[in-house]
C-alpha positions as CSV (number, residue, x, y, z in Angstrom):
1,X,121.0,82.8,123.5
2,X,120.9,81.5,120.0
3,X,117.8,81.4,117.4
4,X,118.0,77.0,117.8
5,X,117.3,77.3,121.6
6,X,115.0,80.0,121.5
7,X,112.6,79.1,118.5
8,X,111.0,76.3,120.5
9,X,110.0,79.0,123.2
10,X,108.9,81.0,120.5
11,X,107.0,78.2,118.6
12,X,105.1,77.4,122.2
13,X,103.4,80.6,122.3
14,X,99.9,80.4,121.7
15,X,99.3,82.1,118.1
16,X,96.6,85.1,117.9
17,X,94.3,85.3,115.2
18,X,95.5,87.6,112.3
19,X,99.1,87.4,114.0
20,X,101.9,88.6,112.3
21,X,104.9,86.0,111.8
22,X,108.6,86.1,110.3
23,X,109.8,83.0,108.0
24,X,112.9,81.7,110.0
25,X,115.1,79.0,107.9
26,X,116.2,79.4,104.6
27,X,115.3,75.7,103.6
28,X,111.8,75.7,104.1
29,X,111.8,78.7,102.2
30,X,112.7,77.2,99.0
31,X,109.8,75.0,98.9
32,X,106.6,77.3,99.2
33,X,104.9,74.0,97.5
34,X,104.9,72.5,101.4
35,X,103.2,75.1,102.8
36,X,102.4,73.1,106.2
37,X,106.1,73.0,106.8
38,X,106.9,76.8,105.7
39,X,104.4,78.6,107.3
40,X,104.8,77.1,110.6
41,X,107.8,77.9,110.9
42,X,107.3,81.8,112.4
43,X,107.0,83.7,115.9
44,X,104.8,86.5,117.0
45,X,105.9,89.7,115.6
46,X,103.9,92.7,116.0
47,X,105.6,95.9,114.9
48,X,106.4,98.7,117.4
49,X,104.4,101.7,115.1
50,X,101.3,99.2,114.7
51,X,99.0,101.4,116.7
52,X,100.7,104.8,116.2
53,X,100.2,105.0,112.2
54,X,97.2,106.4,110.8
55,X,96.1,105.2,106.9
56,X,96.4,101.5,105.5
57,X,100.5,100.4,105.1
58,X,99.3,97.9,102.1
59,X,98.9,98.0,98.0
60,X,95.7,97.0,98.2
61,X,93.2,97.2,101.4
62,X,92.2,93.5,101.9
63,X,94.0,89.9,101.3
64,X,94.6,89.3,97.7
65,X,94.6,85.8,95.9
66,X,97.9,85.7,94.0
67,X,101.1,83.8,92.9
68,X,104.6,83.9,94.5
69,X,107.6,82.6,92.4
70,X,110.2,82.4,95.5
71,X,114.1,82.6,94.6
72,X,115.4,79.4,93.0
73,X,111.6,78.0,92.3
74,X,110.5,77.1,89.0
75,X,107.6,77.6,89.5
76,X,104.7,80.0,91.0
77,X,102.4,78.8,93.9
78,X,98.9,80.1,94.8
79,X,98.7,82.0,97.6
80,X,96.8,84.5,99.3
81,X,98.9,88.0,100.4
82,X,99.0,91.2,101.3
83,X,102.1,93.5,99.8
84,X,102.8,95.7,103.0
85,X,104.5,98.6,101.0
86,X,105.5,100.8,103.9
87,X,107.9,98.0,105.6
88,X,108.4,96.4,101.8
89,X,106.8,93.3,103.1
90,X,104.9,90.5,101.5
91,X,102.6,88.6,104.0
92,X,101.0,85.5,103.3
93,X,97.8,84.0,105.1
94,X,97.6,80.8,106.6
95,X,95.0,78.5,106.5
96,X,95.1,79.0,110.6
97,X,94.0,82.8,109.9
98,X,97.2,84.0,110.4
99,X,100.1,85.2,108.5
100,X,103.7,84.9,108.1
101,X,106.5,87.9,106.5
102,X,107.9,86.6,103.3
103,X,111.0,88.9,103.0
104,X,111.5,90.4,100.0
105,X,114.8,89.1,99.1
106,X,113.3,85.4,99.0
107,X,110.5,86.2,96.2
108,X,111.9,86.5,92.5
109,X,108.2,87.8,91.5
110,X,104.6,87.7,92.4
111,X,101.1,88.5,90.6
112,X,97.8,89.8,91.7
113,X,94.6,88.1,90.6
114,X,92.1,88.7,89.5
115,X,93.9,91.9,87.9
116,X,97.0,90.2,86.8
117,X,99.2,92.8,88.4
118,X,102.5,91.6,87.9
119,X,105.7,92.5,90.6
120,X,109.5,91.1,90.0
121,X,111.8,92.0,92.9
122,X,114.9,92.8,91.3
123,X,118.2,92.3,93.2
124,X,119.0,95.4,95.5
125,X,122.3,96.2,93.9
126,X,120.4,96.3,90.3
127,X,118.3,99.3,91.4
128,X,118.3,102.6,92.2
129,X,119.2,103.5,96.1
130,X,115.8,105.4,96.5
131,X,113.7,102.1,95.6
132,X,116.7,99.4,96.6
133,X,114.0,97.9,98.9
134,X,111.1,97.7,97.0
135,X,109.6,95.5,94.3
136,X,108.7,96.7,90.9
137,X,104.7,96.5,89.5
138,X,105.7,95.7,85.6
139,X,103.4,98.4,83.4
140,X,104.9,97.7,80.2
141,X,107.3,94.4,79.6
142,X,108.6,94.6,76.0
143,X,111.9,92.1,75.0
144,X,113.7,95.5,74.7
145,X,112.3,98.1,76.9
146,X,110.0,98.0,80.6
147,X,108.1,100.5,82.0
148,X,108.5,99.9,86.1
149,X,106.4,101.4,89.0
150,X,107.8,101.5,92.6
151,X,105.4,102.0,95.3
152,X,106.4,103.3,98.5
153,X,104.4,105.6,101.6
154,X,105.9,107.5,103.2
155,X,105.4,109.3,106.9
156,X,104.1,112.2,107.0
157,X,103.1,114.9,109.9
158,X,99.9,115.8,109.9
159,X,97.5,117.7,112.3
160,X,96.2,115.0,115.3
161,X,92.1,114.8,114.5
162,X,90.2,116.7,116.7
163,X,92.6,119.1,117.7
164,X,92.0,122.8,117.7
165,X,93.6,124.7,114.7
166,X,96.2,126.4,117.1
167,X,97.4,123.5,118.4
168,X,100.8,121.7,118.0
169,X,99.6,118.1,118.4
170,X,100.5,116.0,115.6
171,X,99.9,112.4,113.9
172,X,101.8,110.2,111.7
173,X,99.8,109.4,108.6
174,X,101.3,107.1,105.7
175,X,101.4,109.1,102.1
176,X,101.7,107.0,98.9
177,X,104.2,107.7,96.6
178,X,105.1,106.4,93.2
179,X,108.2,106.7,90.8
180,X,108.8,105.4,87.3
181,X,111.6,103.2,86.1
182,X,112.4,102.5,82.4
183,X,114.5,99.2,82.2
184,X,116.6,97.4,79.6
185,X,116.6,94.2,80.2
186,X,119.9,93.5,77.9
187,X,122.1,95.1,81.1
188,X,119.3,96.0,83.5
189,X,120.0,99.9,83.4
190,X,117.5,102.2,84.5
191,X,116.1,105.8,83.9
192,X,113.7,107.2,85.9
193,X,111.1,109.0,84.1
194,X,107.4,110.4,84.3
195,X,104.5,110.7,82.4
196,X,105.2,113.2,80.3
197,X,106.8,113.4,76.6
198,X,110.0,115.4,77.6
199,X,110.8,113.4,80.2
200,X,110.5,110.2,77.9
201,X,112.2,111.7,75.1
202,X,115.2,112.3,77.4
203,X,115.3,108.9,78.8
204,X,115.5,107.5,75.1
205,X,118.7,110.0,74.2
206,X,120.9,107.5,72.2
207,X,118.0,105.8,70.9
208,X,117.4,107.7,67.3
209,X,114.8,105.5,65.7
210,X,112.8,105.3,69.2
211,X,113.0,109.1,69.5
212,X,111.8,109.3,65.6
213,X,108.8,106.7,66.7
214,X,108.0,108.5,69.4
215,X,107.9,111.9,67.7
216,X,105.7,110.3,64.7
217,X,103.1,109.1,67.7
218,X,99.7,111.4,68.4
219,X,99.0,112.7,71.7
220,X,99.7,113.1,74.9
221,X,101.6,111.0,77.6
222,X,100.6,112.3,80.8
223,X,98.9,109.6,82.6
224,X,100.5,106.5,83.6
225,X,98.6,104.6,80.7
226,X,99.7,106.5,78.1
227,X,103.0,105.8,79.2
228,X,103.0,102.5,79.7
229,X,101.0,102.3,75.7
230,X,104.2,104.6,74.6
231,X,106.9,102.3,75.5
232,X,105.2,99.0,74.8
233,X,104.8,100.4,71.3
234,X,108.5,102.0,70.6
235,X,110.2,98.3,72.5
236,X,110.4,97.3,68.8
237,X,112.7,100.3,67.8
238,X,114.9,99.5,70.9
239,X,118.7,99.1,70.2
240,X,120.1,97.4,72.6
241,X,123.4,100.0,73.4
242,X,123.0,102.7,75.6
C-alpha cells in the first residue's frame, strides 16, 4: 500500500494528547513559517522502547522555547521543542498539545532560549562516524576555529530496582555521554579533543603561533569552560592550512 493511500487512514485517527508524530512531505517542511499546514501533517508514532527505558532520552527535561532555521530557510522561526538526544530527534509542540518529529537532516540549526544555546546540524558526511547522527551544541564559534559538543546516551545495563543483590534481573537505563570537536570552518575538518592542555596542544600541531599563544596562556583547561575560553581566544592566531 503506498504512503498517498494510507496517510488519510492515518490522518483519521483520533490524536492523543502529548502524541508523538513524524513530519511526512518534504514541501511543507520547507515552510516552518505555516505551521498549521506543517504540523498537521503527521501520524501516531509511539516508539517500541517507550516504556522499557529508564532515565529522561532529552537535553533538557521539559519543552524548551527556541528557534529552528530548517534547510533552505532564511530565516529562524519560534518554536517550542524538545531535543530527544537518544533517537537524535527534535520534537516540536503543537498548539493541539501534541508534537511532531522534525528529522534531523531537515534543520540547518536551532537555539535554546532563554540560554542561547546554540546547535548547527552539520551534514552527515562532514562529521565523524561516531557523531554522524547527531547535532553539534556550538561552545566556542571563532571565524577560524569552533569548539563543538556532541551529545549522545547511551544504553546501559544496569541492576532492575528492587532486586536482590544476587539476582540477574536487569534494566536499560540511558547514560549521557559527551565528546569534543574542534572545527575549521575554512574546509570543515575536525579533531576530537578534551579538556585538557595536551590534548589541545596536539589538536593545534601545524598551528605554531596558536601553539606559542596557547603556551603563553595561565592555567588550566580542564573543564569544558576553560576550553571553550582557550579556543575562542587563540581563533585569532588560526592559519587557515592544516
Amino acid at each position: 500500500m503506498s504512503i498517498r493511500i494510507l496517510l488519510p487512514a492515518l490522518l483519521a485517527l483520533p490524536l492523543l494528547g502529548a502524541a508523538q508524530n513524524t513530519l511526512l512531505g518534504a514541501p511543507a517542511m520547507n515552510d516552518l513559517s505555516r505551521n498549521n499546514g506543517l504540523f498537521n501533517n503527521g501520524y501516531s508514532l509511539i516508539g517500541p522502547d517507550a516504556n522499557k527505558l529508564h532515565g529522561n532520552p532529552f537535553l533538557a527535561p521539559g519543552w524548551t522555547p527556541a528557534t529552528i532555521q530548517l534547510q533552505g530557510n532564511a530565516t529562524p522561526t519560534p518554536a517550542t521543542m524538545r531535543y530527544d538526544v537518544y533517537r537524535q530527534e527534535v520534537r516540536v509542540r503543537r498548539p493541539q498539545g501534541d508534537s511532531v518529529i522534525v528529522p534531523l537532516n531537515r534543520i540547518k540549526e536551532f537555539t535554546l532560549s532563554p540560554a542561547g544555546r546554540r546547535f548547527v546540524c552539520y551534514p552527515a558526511a562532514t562529521l565523524p562516524a561516531e557523531v554522524q547522527d547527531a547535532c553539534a551544541e556550538v561552545l566556542a564559534d571563532g571565524a577560524h576555529l569552533q569548539l563543538l559538543k556532541f551529545w549522545r546516551k547511551k544504553l546501559v545495563k544496569e541492576p532492575a530496582e528492587n532486586s536482590s543483590y544476587a539476582s540477574n534481573s536487569t534494566m536499560d537505563v540511558l547514560q549521557t555521554t559527551s565528546s569534543y570537536y574542534l572545527r575549521w570552518p575554512a574546509d570543515g575538518h575536525l579533531v576530537a579533543v578534551r579538556p585538557k592542555r595536551s590534548s589541545l596542544e596536539q589538536a593545534l600541531a601545524g598551528q605554531p603561533a596558536a601553539l606559542a599563544a596557547l603556551k603563553a596562556q595561565k592555567g588550566g583547561l580542564g573543564s569544558e569552560a576553560e576550553l571553550a575560553a582557550a579556543v575562542q581566544a587563540l581563533d585569532p592566531t588560526i592559519t587557515t592550512g592544516r
